[in-house]
C-alpha positions, 0 to 999 in steps of 0.5 A: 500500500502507497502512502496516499492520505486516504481523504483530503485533509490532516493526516490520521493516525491510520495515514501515519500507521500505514505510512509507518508500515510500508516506509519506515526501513526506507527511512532507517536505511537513509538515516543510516546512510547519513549518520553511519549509526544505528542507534542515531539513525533510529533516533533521526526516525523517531524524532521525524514521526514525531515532528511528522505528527505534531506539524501535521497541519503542515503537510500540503496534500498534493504530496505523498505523506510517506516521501514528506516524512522521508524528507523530515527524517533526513533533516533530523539525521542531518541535524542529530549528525551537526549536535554529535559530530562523532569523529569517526565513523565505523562501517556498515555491518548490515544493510536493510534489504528490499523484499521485492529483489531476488536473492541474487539481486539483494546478495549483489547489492549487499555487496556492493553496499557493504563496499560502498560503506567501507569506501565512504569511510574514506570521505570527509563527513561534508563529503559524505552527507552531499553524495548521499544526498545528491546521489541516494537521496536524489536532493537538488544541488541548492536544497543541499547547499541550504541544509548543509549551510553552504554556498552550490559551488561547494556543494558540487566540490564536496560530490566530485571529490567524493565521487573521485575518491569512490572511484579510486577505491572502487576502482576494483568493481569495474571489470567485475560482472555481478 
């Protein structure tokens, strides 16, 4: 089931539930992208279904309640990374799996995740939140720039010199078939 409001209006409990139940390891996977912690990125989901729930009067109905709270809980994983500012990230021991992949596809993909993980580890933290924004979030350059309190010229440095140092470490997958 999509994540649609089922009647025009404020968002109900049921819309919240059902949204919860379809989405929510979306957004634990994207909060974990950010933060490179488990226990933050369940803290970035919390505080989003919670903000989510008390703003609700906010939501604009032309949008999908799921991709709102998805966007809600981005900014609380960027702002719980801002207060903590852990000073090195460990990699990923686990990904969240999709259940509509084949097991080839998902052991493909776990892989590749648990290469990408080990080769972010490399990057700078402003690095690393603008090339998971940019390229698995899929944020516009501005809106990144916005969040990060940056200007759009440094917003796409910090994604070349990420994407150039994934590529020198990734470098290895380039002749590989999956």
């Amino acid at each position: 089931m999509v994540a649609n409001l089922q009647t025009p209006g404020l968002p109900t409990q049921a819309d919240f539930h059902a949204a919860i139940s379809d989405r929510s390891d979306r957004w634990f996977a994207a909060c974990l992208k950010i933060t490179r912690n488990r226990d933050m990125a369940d803290d970035a989901v919390q505080d989003a279904l919670l903000n989510a729930w008390n703003k609700r009067h906010q939501f604009d109905n032309t949008a999908r309640l799921d991709t709102w709270i998805h966007r809600i809980a981005i900014n609380a994983a960027l702002q719980l990374l801002r207060k903590n500012r852990p000073a090195a990230f460990e990699p990923l021991e686990t990904d969240v799996e999709d259940d509509a992949d084949t097991p080839e596809t998902v052991q493909a993909e776990h892989e590749l995740g648990k290469r990408l993980s080990a080769a972010m580890t490399h990057l700078s933290e402003f690095e690393r939140v603008c090339f998971v924004l940019k390229h698995l979030e899929q944020w516009r350059l501005k809106e990144i720039a916005e969040e990060v309190g940056s200007d759009v010229g440094a917003v796409k440095q910090g994604i070349f010199r990420a994407v150039r140092k994934l590529r020198v470490r990734m470098g290895s997958l380039k002749g590989e078939e999956t």
